[in-house]
Backbone bond lengths (Angstrom), bond angles and torsions (degrees), N, CA, C in turn:
res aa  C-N    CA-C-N  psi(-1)  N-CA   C-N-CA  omega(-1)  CA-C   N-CA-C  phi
1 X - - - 1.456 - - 1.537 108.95 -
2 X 1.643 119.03 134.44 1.235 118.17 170.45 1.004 125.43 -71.19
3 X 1.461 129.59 133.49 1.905 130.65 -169.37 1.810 90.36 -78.84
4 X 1.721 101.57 156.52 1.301 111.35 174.84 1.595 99.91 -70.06
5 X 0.867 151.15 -8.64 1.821 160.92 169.05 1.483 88.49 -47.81
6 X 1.786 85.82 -78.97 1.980 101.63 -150.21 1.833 112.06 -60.65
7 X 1.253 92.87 -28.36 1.923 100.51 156.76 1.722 112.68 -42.05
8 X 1.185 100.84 -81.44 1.509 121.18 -167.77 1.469 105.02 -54.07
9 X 1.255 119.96 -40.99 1.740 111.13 169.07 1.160 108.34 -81.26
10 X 1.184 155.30 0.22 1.094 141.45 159.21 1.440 123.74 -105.31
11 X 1.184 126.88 -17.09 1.997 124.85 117.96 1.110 105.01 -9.68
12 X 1.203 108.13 -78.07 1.932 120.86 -159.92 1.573 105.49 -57.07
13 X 1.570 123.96 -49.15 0.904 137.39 179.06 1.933 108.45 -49.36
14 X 1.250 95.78 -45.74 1.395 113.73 -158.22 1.523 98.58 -69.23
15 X 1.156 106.95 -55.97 1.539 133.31 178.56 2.017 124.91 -42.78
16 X 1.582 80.99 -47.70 1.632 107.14 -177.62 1.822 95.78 -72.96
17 X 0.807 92.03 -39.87 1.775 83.93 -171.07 1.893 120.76 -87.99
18 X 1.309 91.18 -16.62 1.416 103.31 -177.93 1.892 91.16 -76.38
19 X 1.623 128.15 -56.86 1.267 134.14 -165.34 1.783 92.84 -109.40
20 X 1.174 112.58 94.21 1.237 122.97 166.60 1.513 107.15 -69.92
21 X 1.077 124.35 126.23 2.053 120.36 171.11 1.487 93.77 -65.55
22 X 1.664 100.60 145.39 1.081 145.25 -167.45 2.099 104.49 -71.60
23 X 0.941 115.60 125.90 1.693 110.31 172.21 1.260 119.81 -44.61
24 X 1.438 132.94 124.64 1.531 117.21 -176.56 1.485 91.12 -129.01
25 X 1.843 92.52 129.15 1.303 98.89 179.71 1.976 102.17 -82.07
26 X 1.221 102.25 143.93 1.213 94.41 171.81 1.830 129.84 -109.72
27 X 1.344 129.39 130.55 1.203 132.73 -137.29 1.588 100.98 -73.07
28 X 1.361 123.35 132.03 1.077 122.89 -173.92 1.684 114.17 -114.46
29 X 1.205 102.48 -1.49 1.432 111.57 -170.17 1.636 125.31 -73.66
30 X 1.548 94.68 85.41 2.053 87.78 -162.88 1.400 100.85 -109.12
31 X 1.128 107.63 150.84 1.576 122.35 178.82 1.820 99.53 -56.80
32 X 1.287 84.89 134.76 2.417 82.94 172.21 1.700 79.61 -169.84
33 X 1.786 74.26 -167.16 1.838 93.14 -159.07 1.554 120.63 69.41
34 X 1.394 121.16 9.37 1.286 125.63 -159.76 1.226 104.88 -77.72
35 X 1.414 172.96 129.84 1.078 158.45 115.02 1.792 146.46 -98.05
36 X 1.199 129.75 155.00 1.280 116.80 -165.84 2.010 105.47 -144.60
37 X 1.286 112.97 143.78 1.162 126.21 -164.96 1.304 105.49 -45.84
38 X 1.784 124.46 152.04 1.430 122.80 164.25 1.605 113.17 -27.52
39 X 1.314 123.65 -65.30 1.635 125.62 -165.61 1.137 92.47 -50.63
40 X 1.574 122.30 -104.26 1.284 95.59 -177.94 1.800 177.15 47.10
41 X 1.617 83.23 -90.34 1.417 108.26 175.98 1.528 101.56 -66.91
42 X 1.267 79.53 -49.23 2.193 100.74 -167.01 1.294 93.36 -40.88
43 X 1.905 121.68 -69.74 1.346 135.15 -147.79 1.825 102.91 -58.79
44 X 1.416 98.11 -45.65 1.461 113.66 -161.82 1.595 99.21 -65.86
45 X 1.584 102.09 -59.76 1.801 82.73 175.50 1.620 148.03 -95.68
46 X 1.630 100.82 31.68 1.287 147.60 -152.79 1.632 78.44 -106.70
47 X 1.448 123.63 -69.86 1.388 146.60 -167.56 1.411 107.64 -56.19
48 X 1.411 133.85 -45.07 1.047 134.93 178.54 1.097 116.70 -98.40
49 X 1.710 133.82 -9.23 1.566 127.46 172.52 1.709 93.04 -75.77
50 X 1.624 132.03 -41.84 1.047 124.61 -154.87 1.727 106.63 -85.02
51 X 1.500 107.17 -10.37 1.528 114.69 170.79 1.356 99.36 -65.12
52 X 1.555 120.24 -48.61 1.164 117.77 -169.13 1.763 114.51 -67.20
53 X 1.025 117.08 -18.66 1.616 136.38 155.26 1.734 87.35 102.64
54 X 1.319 106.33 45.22 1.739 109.60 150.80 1.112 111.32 -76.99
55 X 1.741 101.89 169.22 1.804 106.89 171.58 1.092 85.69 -129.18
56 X 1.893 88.52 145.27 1.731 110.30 -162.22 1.651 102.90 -105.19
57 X 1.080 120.97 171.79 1.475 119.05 153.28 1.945 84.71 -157.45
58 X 1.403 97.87 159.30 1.429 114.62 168.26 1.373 97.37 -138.29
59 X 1.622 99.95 150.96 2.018 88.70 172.98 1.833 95.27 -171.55
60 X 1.243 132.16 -179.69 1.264 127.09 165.95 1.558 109.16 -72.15
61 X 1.515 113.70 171.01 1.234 120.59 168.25 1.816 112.93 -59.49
62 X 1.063 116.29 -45.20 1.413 120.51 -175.82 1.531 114.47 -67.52
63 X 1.390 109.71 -13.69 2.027 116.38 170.63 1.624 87.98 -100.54
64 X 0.915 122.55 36.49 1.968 105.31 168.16 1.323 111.23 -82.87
65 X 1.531 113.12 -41.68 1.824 91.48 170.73 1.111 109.23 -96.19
66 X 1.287 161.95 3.90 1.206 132.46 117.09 1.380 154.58 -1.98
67 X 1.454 107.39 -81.60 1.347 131.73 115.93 1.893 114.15 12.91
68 X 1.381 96.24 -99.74 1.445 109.21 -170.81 1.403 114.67 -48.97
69 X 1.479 102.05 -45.37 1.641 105.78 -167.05 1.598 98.06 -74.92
70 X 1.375 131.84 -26.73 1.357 122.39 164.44 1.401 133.19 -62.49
71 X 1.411 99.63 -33.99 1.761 114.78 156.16 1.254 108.66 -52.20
72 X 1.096 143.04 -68.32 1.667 167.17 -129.45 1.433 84.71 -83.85
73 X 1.873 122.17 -60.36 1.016 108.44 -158.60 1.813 125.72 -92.10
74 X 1.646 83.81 -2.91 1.634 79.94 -175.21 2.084 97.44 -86.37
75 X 0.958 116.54 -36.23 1.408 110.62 167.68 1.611 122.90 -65.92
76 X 1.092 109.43 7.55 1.720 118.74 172.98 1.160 112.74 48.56
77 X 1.966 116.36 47.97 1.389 122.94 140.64 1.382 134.27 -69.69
78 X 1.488 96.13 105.17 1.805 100.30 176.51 1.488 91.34 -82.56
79 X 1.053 132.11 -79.51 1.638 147.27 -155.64 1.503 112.46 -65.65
80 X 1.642 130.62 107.66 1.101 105.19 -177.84 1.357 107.68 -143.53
81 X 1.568 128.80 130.82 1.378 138.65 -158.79 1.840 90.42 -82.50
82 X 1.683 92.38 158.99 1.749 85.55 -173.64 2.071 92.21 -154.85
83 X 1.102 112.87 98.02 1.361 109.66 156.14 1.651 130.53 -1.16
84 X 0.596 142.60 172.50 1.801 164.70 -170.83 1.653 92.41 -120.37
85 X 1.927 100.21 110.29 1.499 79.94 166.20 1.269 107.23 127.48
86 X 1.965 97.84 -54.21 1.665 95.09 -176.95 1.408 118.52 -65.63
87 X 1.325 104.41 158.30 1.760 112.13 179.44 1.227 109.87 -62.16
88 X 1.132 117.55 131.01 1.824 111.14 -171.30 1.605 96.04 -90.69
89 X 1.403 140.99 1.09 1.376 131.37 150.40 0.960 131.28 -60.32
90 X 1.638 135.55 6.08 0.941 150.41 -138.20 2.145 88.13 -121.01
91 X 1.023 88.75 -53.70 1.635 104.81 177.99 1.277 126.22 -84.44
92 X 1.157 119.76 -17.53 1.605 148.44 -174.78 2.261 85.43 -52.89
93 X 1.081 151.16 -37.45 1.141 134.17 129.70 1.258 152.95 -6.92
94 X 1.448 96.85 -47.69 1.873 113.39 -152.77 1.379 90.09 -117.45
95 X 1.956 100.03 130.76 0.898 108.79 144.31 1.506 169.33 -152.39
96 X 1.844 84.01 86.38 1.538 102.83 -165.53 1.869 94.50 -100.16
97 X 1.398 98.27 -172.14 1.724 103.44 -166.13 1.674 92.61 -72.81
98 X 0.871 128.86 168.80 1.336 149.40 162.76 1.390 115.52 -131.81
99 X 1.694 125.37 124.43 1.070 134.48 -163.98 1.616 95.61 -122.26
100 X 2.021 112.37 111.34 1.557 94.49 152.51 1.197 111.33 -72.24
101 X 1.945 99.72 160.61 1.275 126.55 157.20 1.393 120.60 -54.64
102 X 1.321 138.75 160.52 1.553 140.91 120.98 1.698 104.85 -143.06
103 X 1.344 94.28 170.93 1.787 119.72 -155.80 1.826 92.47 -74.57
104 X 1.745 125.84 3.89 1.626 96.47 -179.43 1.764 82.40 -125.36
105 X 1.571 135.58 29.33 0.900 94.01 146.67 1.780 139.72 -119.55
106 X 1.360 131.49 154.77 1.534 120.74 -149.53 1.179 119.52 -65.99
107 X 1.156 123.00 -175.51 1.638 132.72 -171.48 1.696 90.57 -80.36
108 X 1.206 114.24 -51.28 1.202 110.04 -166.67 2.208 120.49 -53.89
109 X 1.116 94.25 -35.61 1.627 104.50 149.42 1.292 127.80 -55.30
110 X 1.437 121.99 -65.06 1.432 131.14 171.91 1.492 116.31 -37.37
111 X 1.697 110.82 -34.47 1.094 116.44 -171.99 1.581 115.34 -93.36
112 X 1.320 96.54 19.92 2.194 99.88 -176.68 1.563 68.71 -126.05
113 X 1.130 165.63 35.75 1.357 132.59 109.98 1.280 136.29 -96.74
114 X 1.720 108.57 158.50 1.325 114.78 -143.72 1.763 109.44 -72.71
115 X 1.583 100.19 -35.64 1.727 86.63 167.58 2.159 85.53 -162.39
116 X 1.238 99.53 -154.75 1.200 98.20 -163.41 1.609 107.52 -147.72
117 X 1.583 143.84 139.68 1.472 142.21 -156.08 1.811 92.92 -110.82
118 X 1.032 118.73 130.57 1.867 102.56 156.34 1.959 94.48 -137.39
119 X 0.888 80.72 -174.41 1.856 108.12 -178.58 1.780 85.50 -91.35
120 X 1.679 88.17 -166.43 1.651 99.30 165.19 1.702 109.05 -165.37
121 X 1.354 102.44 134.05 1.721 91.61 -163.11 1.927 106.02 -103.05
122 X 1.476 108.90 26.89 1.578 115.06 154.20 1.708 98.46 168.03
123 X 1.623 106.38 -170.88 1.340 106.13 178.57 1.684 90.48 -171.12
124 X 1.156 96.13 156.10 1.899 103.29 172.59 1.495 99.77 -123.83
125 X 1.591 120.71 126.81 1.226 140.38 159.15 1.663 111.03 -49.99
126 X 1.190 142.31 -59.58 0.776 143.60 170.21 1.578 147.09 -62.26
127 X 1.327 94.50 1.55 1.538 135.55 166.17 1.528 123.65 -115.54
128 X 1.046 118.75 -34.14 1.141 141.11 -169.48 1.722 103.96 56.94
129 X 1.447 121.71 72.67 1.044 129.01 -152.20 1.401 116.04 -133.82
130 X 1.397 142.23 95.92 1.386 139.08 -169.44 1.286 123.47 -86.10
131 X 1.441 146.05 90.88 1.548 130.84 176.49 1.324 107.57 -81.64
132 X 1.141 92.95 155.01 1.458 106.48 168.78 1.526 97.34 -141.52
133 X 1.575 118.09 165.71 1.174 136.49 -148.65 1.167 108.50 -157.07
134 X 1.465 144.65 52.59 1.669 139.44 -141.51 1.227 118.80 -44.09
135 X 1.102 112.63 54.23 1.059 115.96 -173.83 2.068 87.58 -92.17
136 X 1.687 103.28 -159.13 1.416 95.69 -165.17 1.375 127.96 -62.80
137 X 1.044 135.45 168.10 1.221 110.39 179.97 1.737 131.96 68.30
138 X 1.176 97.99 7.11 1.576 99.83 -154.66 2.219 98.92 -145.61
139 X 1.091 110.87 -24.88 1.197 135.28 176.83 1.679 103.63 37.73
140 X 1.569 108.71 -171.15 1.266 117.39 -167.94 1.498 119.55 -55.17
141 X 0.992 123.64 -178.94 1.809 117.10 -179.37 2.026 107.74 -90.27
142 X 1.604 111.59 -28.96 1.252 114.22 157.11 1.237 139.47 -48.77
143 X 1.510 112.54 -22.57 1.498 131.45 176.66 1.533 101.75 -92.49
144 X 1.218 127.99 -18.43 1.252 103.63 -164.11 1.594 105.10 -118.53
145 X 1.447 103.39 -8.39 1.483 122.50 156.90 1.795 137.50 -45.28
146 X 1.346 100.00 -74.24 1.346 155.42 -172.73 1.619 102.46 -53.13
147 X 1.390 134.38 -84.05 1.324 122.26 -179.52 1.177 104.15 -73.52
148 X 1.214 102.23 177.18 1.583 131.07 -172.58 1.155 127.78 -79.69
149 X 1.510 128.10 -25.15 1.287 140.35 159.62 1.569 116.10 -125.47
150 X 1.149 107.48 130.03 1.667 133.07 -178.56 1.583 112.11 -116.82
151 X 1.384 97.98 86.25 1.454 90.97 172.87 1.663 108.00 -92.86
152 X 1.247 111.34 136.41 1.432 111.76 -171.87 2.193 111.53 -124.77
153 X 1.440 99.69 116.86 1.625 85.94 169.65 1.518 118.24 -94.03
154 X 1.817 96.19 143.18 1.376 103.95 173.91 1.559 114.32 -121.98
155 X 1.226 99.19 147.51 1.853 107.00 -179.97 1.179 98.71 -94.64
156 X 1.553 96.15 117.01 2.131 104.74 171.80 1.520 93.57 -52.98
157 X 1.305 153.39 -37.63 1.199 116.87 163.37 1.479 159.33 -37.03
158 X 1.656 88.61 -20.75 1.533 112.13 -160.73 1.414 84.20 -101.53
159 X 1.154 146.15 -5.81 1.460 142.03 -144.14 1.791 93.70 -113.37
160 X 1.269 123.40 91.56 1.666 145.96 162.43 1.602 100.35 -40.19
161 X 1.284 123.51 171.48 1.546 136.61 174.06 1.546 92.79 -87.35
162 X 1.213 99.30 -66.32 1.397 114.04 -157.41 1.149 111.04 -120.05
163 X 1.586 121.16 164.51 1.807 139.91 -169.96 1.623 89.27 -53.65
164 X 1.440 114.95 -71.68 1.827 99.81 -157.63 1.087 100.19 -93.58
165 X 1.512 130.95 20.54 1.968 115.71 133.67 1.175 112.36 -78.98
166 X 1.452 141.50 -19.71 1.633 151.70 154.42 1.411 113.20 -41.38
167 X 1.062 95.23 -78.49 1.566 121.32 -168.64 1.605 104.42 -43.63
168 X 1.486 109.46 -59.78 1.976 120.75 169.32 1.509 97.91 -53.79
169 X 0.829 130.58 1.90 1.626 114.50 158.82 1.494 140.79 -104.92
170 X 1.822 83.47 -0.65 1.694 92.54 177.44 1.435 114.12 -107.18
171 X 1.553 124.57 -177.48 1.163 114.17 177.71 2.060 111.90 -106.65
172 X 0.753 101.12 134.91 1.619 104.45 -157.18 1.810 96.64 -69.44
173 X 1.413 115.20 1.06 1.348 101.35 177.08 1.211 118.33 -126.88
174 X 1.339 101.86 21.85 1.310 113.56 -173.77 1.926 90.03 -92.12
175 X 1.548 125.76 173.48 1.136 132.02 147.32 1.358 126.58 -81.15
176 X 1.610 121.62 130.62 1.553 99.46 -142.53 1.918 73.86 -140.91
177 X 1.390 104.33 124.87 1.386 122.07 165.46 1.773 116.38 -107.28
178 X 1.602 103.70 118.85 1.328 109.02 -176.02 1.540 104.41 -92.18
179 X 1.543 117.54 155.45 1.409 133.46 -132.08 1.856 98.24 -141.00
180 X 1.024 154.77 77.71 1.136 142.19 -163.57 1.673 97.55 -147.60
181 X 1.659 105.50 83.23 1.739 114.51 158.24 1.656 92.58 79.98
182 X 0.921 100.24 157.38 2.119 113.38 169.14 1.285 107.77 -40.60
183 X 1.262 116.38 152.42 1.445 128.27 -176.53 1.427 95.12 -75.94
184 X 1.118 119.71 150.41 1.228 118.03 -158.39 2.323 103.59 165.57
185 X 1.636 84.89 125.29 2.035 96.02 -179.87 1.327 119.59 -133.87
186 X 0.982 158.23 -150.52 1.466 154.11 175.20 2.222 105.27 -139.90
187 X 1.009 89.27 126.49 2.042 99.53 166.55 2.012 92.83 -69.26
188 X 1.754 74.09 176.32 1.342 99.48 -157.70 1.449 84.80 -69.53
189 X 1.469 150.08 -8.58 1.298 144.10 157.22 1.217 127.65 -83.73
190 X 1.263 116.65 -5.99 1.488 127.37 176.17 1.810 117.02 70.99
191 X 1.690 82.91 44.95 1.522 111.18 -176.73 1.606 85.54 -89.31
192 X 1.839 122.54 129.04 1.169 105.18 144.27 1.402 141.48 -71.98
193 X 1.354 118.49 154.27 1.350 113.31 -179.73 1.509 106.67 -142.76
194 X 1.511 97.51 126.78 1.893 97.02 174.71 1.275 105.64 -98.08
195 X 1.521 93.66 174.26 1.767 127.77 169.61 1.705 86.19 61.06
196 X 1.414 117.67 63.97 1.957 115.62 147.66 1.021 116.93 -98.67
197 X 1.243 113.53 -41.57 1.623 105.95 169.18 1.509 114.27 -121.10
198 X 1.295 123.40 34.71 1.509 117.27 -179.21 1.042 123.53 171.75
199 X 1.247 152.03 157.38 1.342 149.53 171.70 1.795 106.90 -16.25
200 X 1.689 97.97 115.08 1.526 83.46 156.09 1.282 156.57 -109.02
201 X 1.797 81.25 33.26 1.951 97.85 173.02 1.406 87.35 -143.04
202 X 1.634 97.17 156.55 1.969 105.91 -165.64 1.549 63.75 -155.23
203 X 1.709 88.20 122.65 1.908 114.76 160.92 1.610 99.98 -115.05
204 X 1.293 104.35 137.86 1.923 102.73 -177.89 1.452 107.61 -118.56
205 X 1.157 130.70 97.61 1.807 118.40 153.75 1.540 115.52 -58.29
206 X 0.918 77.84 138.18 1.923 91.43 174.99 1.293 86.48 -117.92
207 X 1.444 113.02 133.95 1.652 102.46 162.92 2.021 101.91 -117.51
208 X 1.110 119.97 109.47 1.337 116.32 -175.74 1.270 134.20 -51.40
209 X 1.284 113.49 -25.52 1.401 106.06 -164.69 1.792 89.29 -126.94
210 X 1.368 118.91 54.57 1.754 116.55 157.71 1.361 99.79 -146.96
């Protein structure tokens, strides 16, 4: 005997194949090519990391460890995890321990340091939006998760107008973690609350002129 179940899915069955859905082209037509001068870019996504209640710094390439190790030190990072990759001039400043990363060690480590350095492999001005892609310099998504402060440098070069001038700069098979202000969600009162899913301080170098 047929169950009232095996009826009803095979309706559906019956149904689905008799009215196949129709092909839908889907619209591909997005605004790009957009772009806007260094000043600008800087101001615009300077404006929206600090909406996001980031802390900014901008500076030349040649103040990058400077820079960092002043970040590092006004938040009272001794301990700081560091990708595969990154430029070790970057740190050539600082001097607390620096711990590289690799892929066998646990969260529970990651999380006894004081904050963490990566690269950044693009950013959108108009989002105020950082990807990264672990690629070098930029390491796994656990490292950049996990402690509490993520200071991350970006090259106003790498920094797009817009989302799909961003987006055309990454590689679509890479794993690509988007970056927009401290992790941060709202309670059932619409109390904010940081660091739920991620670092809950994000320091940004901009370095302008690389």
């Amino acid at each position: 005997m047929t169950s009232a179940r095996d009826t009803v899915l095979g309706r559906v069955r019956d149904a689905l194949a008799l009215a196949p859905p129709p092909a839908t082209a889907v619209p591909r037509g997005y605004r790009t090519g957009r772009t806007l001068p260094d000043g600008q870019r800087l101001a615009l996504f300077t404006d929206r990391l600090v909406d996001y209640k980031a802390e900014v710094h901008s500076c030349t390439a040649a103040r990058t460890a400077q820079v960092v190790a002043g970040a590092l030190r006004d938040h009272g990072a001794r301990r700081i995890g560091v990708p595969a990759g990154l430029d070790p001039r970057w740190l050539e400043a600082y001097d607390g321990e620096v711990c590289p990363d690799t892929a066998d060690i646990p969260a529970l480590q990651l999380d006894a340091l004081d904050a963490v350095v990566t690269a950044s492999a693009a950013a959108c001005a108009e989002t105020g939006t950082i990807f990264l892609d672990g690629s070098s310099g930029q390491g796994r998504r656990a490292l950049s998760l996990v402690p509490d402060l993520h200071l991350c440098v970006v090259d106003l070069s790498a920094v797009a107008a817009g989302v799909p001038e961003a987006v055309a700069r990454l590689v679509p098979e890479r794993p690509t973690t988007l970056i927009s202000g401290p992790s941060a969600t709202s309670d059932i009162e619409l109390e904010r609350v940081e660091g739920v899913h991620g670092p809950r301080r994000l320091v940004v170098v901009i370095r302008t002129d690389s």
